[in-house]
N, C-alpha and C positions, 0 to 999 in steps of 0.2 A: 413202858411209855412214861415219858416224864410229866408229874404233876406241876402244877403251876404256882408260883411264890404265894397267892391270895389262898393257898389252898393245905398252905404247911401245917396245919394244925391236924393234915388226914394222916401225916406219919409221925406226930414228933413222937410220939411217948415209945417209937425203937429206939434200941442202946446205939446199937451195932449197926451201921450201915452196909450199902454193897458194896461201895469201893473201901473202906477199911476190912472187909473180907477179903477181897482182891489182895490188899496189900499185905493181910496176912500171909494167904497163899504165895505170894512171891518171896515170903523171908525165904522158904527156909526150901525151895523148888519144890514139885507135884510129887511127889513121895505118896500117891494114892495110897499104895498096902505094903509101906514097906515096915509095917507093924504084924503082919497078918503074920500067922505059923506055916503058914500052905503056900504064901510065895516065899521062891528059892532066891530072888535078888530085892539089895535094899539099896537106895541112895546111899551114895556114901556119904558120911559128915561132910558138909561146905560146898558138897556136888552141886551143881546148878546142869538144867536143861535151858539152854542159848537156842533162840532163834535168828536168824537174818531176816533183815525186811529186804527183800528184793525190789529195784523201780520198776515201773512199769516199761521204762526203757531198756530193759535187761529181757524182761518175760513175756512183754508181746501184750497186756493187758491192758487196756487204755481207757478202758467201760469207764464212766461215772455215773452215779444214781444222782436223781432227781429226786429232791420230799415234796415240791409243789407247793410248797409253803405259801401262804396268801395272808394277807388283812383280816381276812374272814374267818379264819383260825377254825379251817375244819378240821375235825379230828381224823381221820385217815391221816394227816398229813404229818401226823409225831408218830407215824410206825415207819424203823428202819425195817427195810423190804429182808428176805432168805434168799437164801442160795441153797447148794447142791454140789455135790463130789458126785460125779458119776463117771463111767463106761457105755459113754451112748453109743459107740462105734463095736464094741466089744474086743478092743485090740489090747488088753491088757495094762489102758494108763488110764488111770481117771482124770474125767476131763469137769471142765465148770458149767455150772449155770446159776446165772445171776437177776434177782430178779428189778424192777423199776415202777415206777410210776407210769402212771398214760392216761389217757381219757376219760374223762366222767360227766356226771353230770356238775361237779363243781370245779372240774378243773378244766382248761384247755391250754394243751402247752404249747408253750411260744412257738417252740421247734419239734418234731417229730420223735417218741421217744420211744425205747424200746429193751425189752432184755437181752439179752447177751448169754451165745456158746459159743466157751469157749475148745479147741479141740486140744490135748496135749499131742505137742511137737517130740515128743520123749527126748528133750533135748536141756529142758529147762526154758523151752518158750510153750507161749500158745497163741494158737491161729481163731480168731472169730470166725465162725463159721455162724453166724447168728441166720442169716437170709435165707442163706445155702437151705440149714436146716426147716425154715421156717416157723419158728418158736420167737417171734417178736412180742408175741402179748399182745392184748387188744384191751386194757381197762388199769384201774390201777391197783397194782401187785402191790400183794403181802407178801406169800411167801412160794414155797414148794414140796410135793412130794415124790416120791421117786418110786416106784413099783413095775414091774411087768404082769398087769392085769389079764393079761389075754394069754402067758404061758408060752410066746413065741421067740424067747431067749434074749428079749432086746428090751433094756427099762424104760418107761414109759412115762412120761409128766402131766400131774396133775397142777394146776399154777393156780392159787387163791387169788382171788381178787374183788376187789371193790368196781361195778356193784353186779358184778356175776363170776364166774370162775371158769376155768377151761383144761381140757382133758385134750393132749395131743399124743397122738398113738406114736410109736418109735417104727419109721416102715422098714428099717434094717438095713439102710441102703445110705445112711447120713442124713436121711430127712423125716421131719414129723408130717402127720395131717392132725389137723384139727378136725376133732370127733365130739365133740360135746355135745353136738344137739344129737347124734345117733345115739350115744352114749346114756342121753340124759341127764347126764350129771353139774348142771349149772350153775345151779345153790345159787338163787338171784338173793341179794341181800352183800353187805359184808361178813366175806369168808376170808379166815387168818390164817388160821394152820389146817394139815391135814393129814393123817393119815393111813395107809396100807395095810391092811389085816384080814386074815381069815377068820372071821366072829362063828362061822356053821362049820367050820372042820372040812367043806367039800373040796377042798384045794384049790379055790380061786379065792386070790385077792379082793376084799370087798373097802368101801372106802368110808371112813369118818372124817367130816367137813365140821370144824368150827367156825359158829358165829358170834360175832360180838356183837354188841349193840345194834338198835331197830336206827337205822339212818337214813337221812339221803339230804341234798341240801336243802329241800323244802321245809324238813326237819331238822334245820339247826338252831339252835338255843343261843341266845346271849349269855355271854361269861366276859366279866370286865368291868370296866368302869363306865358308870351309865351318863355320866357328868361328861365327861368326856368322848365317847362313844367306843375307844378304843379295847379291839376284843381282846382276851386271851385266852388259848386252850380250858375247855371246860374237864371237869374230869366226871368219869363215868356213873357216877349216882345220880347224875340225872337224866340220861338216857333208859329208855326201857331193853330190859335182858332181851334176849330172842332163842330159840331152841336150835339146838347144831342139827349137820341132818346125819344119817347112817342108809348108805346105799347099799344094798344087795347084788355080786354079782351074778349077773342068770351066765355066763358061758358062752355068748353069743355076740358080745361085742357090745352089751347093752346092760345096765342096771335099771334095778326096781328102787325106789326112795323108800324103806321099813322103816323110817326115822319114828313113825305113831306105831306102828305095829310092834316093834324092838321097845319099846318104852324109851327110847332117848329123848322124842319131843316133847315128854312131861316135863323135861326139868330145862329153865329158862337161864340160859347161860348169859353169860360175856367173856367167853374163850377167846385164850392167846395160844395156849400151848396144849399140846394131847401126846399120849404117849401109850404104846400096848404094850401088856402083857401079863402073864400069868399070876396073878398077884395070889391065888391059895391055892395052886398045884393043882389043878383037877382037871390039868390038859384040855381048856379051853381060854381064849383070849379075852382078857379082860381091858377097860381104857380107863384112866387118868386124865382127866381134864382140870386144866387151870383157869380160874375165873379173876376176872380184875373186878374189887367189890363189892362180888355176890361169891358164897360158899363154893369153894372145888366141888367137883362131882369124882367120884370112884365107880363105875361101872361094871358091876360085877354079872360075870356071863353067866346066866343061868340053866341054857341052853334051850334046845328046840328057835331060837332065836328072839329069846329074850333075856336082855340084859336090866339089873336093878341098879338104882342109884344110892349107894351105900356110904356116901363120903362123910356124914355127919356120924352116922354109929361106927365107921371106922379110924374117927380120930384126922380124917385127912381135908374134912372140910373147912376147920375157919383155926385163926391160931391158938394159942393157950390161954389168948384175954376172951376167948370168946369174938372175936373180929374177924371178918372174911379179910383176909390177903388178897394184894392184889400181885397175882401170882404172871408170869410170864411164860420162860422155857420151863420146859420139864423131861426129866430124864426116869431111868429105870434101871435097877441094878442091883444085884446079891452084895452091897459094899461090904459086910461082913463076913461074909463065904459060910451065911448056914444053910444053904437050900433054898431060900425063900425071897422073889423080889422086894428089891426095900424100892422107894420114893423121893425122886428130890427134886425140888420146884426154887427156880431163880424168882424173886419178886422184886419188884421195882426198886429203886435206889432210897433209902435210908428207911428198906424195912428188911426183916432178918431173913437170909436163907432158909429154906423149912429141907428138912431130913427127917423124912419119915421110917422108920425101923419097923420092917413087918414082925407083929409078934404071933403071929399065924391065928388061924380062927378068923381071920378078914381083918385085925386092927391093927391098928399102927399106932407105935408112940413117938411124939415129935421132940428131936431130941436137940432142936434149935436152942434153945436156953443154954444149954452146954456149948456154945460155938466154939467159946475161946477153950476148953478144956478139949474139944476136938480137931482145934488146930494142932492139937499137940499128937493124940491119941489116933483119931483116924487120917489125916492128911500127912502126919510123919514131921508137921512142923515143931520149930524150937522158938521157945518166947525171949 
């Protein structure tokens, strides 16, 4: 989320921004492990990976998102929305889903607006099947997630939103219902990201919902110039944190909210991004959450279904000045191929990538300082 010019003094003292990261990554092409001993192919010297931008007049995609941008400068309105790669139909092509803005209590838009399925044509187009399906959205979209909760072979979407969320079932036949309030799953508040995981090992998918900030328009703050009245984007220290929720599935087409029982609503977020998994092998699922901020949280599954918030004694809460990042996507992955999930969090523009390296025993060293020497060493780039 972009901060605002009256506000640069929240990131100068990074070296390294995110787009001269960016542009490192494009010297020298994505060369991820072509350092690694255990993969058998490397870039070649001067190799480039080329994409084509397709028109939308070739592919059939026509969709445009809405930010709902106002005078008012509500904050919802500086989050670009998610999408999704799926197989909603289950015919063997992945198809899209795209998410939009819509309805609130501070916004009403001009024109009727809505998300977008698209179906692949296996052809190189694709057909909107948005109504058909009935997956329009009804509020204003963050993001999405993608699971088959109920185990009936067909994935199912979970859509964040401001200021409730919605669970629509996949009925296997090209169309969703919306099931939320059967479901229970509404997360009234703004909800960002989200997602799918089995936290109790019983074989259903259970659901992690991040919240960011306590809002709504009655609760917006002036940020700007007071002389002249004109707003700008506030940035998030002065809104209060809020707790994400953690739903249990019972098997029946319906969750329990564990969010106080799991210990997740102890710790007061402003989540953008989450991510699962096993971060100290003990074959249960652990989460990673990114805060814009306020310190990350590390959740480590303890079992019986409780999970602890470990992200400051594991190194992955706030950066190496002592300062919580304001952290965005976040990913998971063995980058070094020892056994062991390492952590990597995108944070906002002109603060440093964090790469967390699991040193096992639950901690991680951040080995962001190093960028430019891992442009070379772990990306495969040349300076």
């Amino acid at each position: 989320m972009a901060k605002q010019d009256g506000n640069d003094f929240y990131w100068r003292w990074n070296s390294v921004s995110r787009r001269r990261f960016l542009r490192m990554l494009g010297v020298g092409g994505a060369a991820l492990v072509a350092h690694s001993p255990d993969i058998s192919w490397a870039a070649s010297e001067g190799s480039r990976f080329s994409f084509e931008e397709i028109p939308s007049s070739a592919n059939g995609i026509s969709w445009v998102h809405t930010s709902g941008r106002s005078p008012m400068a509500h904050l919802p309105e500086t989050v670009g929305a998610g999408c999704a790669f799926l197989d909603y139909d289950n015919d063997g092509w992945m198809d899209i889903y795209l998410i939009n803005s819509g309805p609130c209590d501070f916004y009403s838009p001009p024109q009727p607006l809505r998300n977008a399925l698209y179906r692949n044509n296996r052809d190189g187009t694709f057909s909107d099947v948005t109504s058909k399906a009935n997956v329009s959205g009804n509020a204003y979209g963050m993001g999405v997630a993608v699971g088959d909760y109920d185990g009936d072979g067909f994935p199912d979407l979970y859509v964040t939103q401001y200021p409730h969320s919605i669970l629509y079932h996949n009925n296997g036949d090209g169309t969703f219902t919306d099931v939320t309030a059967k479901a229970g799953v509404a997360a009234p508040g703004w909800a960002t990201s989200a997602v799918w995981f089995d936290y109790d090992n019983d074989g259903l998918l259970d659901l992690f919902v991040c919240r960011f900030v306590d809002y709504s328009k009655d609760k917006l703050k002036f940020c700007g110039d007071k002389l002249t009245g004109e707003r700008t984007y506030c940035i998030p220290t002065i809104y209060a944190p809020m707790p994400c929720w953690l739903f249990h599935n019972n098997g029946d087409g319906t969750f329990t909210d564990v969010s106080q029982k799991s210990g997740i609503a102890h710790s007061l977020a402003k989540a953008w991004g989450v991510v699962a998994a096993d971060i100290n092998n003990d074959g249960l699922m652990d989460l990673y959450v990114t805060n814009d901020t306020v310190p990350n949280f590390l959740f480590a599954n303890r079992g019986s279904g409780r999970l602890e918030e470990i992200g400051m004694l594991a190194g992955v809460g706030v950066n190496s000045f002592g300062k919580p990042r304001s952290g965005m996507g976040v990913d998971a992955a063995d980058y070094d191929q020892d056994g062991w999930i390492d952590l990597f969090e995108a944070n906002v523009d002109h603060e440093l990538f964090s790469l967390y390296r699991n040193d096992r025993s639950e901690a991680f060293s951040d080995v962001d300082p190093d960028v430019e020497r891992m442009g070379t060493k772990v990306f495969g780039l040349r300076q």
